[in-house]
MMTF fields as JSON, N, C-alpha, C and O atoms, coordinates in Angstrom:
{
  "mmtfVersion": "1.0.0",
  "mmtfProducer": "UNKNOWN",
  "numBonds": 455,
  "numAtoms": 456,
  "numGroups": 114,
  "numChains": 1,
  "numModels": 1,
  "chainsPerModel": [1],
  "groupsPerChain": [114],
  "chainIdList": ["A"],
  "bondAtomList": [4, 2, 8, 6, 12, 10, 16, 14, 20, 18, 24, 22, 28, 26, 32, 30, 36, 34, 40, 38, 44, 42, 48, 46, 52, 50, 56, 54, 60, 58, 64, 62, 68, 66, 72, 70, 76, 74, 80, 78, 84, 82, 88, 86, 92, 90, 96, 94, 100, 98, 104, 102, 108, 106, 112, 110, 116, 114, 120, 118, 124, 122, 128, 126, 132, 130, 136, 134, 140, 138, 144, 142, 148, 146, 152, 150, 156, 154, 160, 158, 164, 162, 168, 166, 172, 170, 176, 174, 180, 178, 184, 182, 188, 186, 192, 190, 196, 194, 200, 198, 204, 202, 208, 206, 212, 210, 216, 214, 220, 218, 224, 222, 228, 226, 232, 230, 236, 234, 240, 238, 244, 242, 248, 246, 252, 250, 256, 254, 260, 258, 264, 262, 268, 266, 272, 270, 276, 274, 280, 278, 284, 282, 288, 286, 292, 290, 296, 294, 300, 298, 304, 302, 308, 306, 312, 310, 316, 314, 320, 318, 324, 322, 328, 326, 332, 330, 336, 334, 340, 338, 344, 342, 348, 346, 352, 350, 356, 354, 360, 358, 364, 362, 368, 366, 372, 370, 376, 374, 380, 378, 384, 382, 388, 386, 392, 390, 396, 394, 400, 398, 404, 402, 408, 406, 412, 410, 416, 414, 420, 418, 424, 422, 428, 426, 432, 430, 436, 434, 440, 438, 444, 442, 448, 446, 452, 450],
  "bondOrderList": [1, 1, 1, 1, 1, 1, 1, 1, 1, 1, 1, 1, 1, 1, 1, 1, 1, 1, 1, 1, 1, 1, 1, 1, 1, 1, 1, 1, 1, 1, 1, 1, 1, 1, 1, 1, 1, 1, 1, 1, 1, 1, 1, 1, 1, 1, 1, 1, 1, 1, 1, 1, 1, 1, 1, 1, 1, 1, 1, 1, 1, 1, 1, 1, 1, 1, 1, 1, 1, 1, 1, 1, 1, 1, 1, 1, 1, 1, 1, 1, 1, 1, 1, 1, 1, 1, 1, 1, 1, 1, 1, 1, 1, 1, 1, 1, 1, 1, 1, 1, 1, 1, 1, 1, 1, 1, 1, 1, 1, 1, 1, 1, 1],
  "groupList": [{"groupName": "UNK", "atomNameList": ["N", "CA", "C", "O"], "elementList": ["N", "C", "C", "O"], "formalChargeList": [0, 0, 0, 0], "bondAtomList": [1, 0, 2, 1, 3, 2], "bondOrderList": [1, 1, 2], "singleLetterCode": "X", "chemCompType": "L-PEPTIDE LINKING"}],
  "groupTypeList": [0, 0, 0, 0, 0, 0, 0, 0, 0, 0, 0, 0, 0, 0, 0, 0, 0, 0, 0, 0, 0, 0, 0, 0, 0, 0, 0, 0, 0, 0, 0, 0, 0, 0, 0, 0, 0, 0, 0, 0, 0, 0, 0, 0, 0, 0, 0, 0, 0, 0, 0, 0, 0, 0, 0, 0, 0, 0, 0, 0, 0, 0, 0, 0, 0, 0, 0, 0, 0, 0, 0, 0, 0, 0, 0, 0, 0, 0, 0, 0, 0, 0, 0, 0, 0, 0, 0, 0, 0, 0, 0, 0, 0, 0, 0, 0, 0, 0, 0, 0, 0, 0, 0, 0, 0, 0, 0, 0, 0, 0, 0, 0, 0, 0],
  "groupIdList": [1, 2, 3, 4, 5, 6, 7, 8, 9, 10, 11, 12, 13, 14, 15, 16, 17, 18, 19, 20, 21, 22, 23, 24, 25, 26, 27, 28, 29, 30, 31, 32, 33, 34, 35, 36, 37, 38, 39, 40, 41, 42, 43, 44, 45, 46, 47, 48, 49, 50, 51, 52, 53, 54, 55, 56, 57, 58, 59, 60, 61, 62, 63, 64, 65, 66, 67, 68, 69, 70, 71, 72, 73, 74, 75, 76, 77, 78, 79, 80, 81, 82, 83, 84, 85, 86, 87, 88, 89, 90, 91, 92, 93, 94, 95, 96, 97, 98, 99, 100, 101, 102, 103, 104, 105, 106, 107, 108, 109, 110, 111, 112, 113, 114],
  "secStructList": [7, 7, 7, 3, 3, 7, 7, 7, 7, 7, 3, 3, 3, 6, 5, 7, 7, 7, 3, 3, 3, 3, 3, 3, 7, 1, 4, 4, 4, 1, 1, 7, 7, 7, 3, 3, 3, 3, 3, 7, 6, 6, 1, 7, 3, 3, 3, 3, 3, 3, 3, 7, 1, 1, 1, 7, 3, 3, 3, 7, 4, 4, 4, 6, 6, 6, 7, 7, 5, 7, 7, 7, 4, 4, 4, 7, 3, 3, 3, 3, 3, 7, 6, 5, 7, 7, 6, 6, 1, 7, 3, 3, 3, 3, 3, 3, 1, 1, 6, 6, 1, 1, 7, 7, 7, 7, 7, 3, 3, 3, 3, 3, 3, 7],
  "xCoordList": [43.537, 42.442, 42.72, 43.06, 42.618, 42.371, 41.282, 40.184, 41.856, 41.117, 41.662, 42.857, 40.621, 40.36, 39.957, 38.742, 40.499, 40.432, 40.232, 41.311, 38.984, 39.297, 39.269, 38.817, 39.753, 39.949, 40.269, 40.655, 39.999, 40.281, 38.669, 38.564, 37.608, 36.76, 36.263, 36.566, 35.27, 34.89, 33.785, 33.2, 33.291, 32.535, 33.774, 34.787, 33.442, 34.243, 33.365, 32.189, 33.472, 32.737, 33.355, 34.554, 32.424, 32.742, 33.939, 34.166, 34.791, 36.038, 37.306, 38.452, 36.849, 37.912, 38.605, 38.252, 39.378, 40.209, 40.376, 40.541, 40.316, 40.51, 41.153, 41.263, 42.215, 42.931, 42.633, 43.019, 41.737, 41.315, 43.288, 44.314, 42.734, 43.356, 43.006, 41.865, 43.804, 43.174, 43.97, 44.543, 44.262, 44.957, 44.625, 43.486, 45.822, 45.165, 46.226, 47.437, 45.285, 46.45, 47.1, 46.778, 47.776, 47.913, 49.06, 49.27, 49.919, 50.824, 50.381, 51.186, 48.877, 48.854, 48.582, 48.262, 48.421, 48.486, 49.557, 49.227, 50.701, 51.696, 51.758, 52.156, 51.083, 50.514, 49.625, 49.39, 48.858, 47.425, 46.452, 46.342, 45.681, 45.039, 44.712, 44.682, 44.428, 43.365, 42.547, 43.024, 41.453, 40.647, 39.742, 39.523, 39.312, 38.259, 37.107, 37.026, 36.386, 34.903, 33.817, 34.109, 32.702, 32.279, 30.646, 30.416, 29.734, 28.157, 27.721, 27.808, 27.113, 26.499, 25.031, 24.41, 24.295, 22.793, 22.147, 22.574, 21.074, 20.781, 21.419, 20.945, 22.233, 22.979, 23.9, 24.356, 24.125, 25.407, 26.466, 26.805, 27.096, 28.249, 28.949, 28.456, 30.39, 30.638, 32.289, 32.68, 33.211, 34.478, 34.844, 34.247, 35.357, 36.425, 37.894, 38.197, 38.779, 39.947, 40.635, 40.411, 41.416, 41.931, 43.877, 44.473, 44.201, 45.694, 46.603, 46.604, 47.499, 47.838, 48.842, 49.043, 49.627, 49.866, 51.575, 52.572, 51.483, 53.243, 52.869, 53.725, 51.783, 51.84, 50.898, 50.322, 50.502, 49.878, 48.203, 47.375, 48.081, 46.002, 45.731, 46.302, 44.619, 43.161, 41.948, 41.571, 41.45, 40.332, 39.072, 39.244, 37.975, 36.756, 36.285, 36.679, 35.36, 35.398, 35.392, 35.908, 34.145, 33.856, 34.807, 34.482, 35.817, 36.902, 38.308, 39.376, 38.329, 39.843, 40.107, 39.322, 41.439, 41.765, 41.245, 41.606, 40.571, 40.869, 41.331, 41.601, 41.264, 41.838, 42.836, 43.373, 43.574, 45.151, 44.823, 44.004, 45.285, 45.268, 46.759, 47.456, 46.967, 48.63, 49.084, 48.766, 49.687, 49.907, 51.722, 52.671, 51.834, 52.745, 53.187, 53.05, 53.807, 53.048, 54.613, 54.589, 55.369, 56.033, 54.865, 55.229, 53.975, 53.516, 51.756, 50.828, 51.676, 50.514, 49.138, 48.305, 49.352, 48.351, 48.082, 49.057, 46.953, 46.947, 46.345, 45.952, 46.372, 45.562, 44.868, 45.206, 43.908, 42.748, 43.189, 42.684, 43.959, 43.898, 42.616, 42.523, 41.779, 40.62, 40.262, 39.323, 40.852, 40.527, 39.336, 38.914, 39.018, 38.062, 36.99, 36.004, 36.65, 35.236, 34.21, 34.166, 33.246, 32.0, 30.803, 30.99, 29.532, 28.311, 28.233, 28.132, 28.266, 28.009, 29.359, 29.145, 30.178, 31.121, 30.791, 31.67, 29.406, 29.638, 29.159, 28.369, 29.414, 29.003, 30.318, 31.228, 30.088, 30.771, 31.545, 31.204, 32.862, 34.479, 34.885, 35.06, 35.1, 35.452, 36.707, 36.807, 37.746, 38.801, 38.671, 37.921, 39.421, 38.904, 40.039, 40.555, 40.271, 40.953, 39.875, 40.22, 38.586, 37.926, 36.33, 36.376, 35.054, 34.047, 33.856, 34.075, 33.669, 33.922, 34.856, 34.752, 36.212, 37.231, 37.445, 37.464, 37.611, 37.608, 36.263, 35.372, 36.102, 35.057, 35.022, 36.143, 34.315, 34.335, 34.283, 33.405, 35.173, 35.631, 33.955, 32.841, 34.385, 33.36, 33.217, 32.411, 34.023, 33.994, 34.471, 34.852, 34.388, 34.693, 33.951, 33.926, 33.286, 31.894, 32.612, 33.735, 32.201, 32.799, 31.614, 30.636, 31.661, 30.261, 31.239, 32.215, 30.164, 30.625, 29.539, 28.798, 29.288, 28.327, 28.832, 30.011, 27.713, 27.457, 27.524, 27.41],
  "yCoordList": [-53.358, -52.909, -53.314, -54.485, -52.449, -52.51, -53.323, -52.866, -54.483, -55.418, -55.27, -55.105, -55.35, -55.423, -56.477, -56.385, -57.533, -58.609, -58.468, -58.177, -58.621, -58.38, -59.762, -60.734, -59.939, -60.695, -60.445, -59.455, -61.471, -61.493, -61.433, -62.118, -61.007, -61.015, -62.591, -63.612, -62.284, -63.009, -62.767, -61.684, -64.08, -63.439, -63.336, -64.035, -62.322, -62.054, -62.049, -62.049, -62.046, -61.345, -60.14, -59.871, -59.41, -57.68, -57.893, -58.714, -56.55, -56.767, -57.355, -56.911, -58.524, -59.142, -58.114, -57.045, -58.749, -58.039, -59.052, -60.247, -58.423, -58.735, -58.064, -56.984, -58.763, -58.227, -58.318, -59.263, -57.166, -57.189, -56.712, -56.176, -57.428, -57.612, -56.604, -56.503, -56.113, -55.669, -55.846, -54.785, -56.793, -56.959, -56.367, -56.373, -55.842, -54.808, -55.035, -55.141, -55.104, -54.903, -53.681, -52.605, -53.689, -52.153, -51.492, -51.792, -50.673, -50.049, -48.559, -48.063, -47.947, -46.845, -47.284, -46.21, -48.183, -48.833, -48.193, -47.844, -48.208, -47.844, -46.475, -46.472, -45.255, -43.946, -43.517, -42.31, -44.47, -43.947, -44.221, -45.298, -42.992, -42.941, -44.307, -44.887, -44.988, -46.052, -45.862, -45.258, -46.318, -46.342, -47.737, -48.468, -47.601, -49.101, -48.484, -47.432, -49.091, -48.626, -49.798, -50.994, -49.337, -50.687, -50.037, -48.91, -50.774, -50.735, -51.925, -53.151, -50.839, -51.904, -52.116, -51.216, -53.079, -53.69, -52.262, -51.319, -52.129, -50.778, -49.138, -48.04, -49.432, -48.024, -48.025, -48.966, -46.811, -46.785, -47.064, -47.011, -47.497, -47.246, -45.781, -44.656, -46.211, -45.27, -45.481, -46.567, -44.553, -44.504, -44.734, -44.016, -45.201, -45.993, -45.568, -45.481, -45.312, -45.269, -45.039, -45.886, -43.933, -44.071, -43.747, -43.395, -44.028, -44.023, -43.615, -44.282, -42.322, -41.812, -42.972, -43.977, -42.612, -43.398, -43.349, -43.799, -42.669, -42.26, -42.851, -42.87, -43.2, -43.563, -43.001, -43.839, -42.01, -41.505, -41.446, -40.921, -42.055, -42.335, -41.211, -40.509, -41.292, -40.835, -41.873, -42.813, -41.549, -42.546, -41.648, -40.723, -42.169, -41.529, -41.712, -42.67, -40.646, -40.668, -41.955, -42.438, -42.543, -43.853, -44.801, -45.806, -45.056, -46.156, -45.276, -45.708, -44.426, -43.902, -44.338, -44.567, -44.404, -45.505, -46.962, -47.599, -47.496, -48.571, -49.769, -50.969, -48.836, -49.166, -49.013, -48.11, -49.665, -49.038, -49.253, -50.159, -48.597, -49.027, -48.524, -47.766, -49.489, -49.705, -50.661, -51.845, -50.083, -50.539, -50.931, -50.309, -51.649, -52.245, -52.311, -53.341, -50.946, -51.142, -51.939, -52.261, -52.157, -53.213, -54.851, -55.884, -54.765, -55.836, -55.594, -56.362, -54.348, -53.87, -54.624, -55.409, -53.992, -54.784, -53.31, -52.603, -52.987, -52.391, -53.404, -54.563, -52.91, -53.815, -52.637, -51.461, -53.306, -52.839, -53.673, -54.748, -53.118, -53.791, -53.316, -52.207, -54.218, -53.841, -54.166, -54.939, -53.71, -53.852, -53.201, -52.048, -53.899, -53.214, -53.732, -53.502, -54.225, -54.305, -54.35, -55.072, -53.295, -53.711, -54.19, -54.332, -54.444, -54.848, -54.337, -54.948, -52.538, -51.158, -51.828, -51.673, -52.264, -52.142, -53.473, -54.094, -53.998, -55.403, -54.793, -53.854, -55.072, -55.101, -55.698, -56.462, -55.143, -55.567, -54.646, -53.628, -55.207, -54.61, -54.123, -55.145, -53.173, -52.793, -52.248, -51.7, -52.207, -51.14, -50.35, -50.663, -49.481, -48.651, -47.417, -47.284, -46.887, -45.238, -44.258, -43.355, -44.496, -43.508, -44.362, -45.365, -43.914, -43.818, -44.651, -43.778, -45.435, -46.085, -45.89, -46.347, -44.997, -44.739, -46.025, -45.86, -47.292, -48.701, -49.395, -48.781, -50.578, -51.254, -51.996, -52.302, -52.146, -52.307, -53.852, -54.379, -54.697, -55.814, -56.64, -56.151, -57.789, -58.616, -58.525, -59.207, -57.679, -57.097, -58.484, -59.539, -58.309, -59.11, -58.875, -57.756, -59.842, -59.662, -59.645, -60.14, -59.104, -58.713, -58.655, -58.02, -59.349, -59.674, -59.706, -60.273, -58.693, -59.205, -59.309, -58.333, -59.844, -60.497, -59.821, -59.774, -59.241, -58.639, -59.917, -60.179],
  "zCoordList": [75.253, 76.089, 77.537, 77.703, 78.708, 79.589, 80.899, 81.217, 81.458, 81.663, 83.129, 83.377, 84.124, 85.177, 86.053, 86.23, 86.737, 87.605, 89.329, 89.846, 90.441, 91.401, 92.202, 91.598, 93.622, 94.017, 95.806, 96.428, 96.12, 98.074, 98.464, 99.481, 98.164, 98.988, 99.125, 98.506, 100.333, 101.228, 102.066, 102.022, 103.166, 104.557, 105.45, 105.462, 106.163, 107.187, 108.448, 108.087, 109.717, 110.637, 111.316, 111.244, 112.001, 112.233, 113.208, 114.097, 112.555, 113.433, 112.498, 112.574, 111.535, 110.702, 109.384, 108.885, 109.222, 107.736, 106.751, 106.995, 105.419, 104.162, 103.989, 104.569, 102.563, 101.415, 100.258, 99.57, 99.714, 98.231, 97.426, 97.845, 95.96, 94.924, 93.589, 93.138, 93.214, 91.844, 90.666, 90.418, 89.79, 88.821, 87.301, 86.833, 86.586, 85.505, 84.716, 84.909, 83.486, 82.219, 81.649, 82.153, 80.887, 79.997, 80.47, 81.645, 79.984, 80.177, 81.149, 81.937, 80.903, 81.329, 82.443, 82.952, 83.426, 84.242, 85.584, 86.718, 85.04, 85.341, 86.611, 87.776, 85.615, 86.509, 86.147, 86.095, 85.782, 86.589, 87.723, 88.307, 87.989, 89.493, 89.466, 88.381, 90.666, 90.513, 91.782, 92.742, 91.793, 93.248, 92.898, 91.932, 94.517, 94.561, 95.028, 95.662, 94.727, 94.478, 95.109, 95.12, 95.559, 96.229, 96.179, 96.619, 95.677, 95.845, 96.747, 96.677, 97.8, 98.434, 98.475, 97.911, 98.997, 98.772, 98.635, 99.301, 97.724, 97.799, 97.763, 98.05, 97.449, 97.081, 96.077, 95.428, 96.028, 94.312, 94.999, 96.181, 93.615, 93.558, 94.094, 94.002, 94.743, 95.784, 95.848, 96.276, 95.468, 96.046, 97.023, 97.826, 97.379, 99.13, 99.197, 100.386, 98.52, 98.756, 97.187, 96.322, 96.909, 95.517, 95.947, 96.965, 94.843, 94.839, 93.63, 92.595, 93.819, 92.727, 92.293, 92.973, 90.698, 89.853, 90.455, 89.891, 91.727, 92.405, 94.072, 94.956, 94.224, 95.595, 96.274, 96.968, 96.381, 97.608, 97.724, 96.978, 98.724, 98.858, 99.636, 100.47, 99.047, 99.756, 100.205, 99.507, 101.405, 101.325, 102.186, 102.98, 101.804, 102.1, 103.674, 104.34, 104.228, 105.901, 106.588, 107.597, 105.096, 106.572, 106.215, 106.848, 105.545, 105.686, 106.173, 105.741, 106.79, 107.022, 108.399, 109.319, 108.332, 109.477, 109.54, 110.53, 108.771, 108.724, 107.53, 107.568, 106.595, 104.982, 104.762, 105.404, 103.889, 103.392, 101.967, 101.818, 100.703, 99.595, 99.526, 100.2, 98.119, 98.027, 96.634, 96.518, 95.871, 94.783, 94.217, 94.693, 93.535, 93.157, 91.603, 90.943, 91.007, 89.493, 89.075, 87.887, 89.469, 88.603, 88.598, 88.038, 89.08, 89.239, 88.665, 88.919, 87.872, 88.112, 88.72, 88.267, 89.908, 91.08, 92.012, 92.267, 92.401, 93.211, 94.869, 94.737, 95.889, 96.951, 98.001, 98.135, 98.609, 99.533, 101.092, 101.414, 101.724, 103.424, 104.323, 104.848, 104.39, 105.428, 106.311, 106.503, 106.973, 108.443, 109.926, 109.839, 110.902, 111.341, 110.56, 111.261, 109.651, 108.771, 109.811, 110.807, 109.338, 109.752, 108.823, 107.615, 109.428, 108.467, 107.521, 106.456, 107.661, 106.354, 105.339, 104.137, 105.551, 104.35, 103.725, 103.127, 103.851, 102.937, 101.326, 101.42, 100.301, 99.15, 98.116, 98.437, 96.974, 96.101, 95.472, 94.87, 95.716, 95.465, 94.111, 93.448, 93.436, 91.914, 92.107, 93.205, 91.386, 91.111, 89.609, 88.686, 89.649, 88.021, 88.182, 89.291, 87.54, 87.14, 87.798, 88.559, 87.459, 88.012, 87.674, 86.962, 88.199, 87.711, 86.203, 85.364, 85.765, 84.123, 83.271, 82.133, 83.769, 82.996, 82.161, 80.941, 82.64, 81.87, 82.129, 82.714, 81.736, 81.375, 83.243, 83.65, 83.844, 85.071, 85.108, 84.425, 85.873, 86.583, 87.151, 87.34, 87.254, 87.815, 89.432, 90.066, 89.949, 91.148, 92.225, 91.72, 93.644, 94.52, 95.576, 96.09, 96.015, 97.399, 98.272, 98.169, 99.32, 100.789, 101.494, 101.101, 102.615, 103.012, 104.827, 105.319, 105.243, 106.963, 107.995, 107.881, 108.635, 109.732, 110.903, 111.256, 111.542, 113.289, 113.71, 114.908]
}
């Protein structure tokens, strides 16, 4: 079974960067999509940035240009570079295949201060 670990968050203040973590078990691991996902105070859950199982991201309006996602599957790890953070991006960090494709991670807080 497919087990999901996140990691790197923090407080930051506006302007700072984090490096989220996403560690995953399983062989299908390997190539499949993954994205990070983040709910913040009052709102759903919400895609941020996904990454095919060969390399190549996408990321959503309000984090482009200042996100990188980037994965390492000999190491199956994917990562979140965030930079620029502002207040709107504080909540809590998930990675996944998609929407509940696996059982969802204990996530990682990201919290940034004006």
């Amino acid at each position: 079974q497919v087990q999901l670990v996140e990691s790197g968050g923090g407080l930051v203040q506006s302007g700072g960067s984090l490096r989220l973590s996403c560690a995953a078990s399983g062989k299908m691991f390997i190539i499949t999509d993954m994205g990070w996902f983040r709910q913040a105070p009052g709102k759903q859950r919400e895609l941020v940035a996904r990454i095919t199982g060969y390399g190549s991201p996408t990321y959503s309006d309000v984090v482009k240009g200042r996100f990188t996602i980037s994965r390492d599957n000999a190491e199956n790890t994917v990562l979140l570079q965030m930079n620029s953070l502002k207040p709107e991006d504080t909540g809590n960090y998930y990675c996944n295949a998609g929407p509940g494709t696996y059982n969802w991670g204990q996530g990682t807080q990201v919290t940034v201060s004006s």
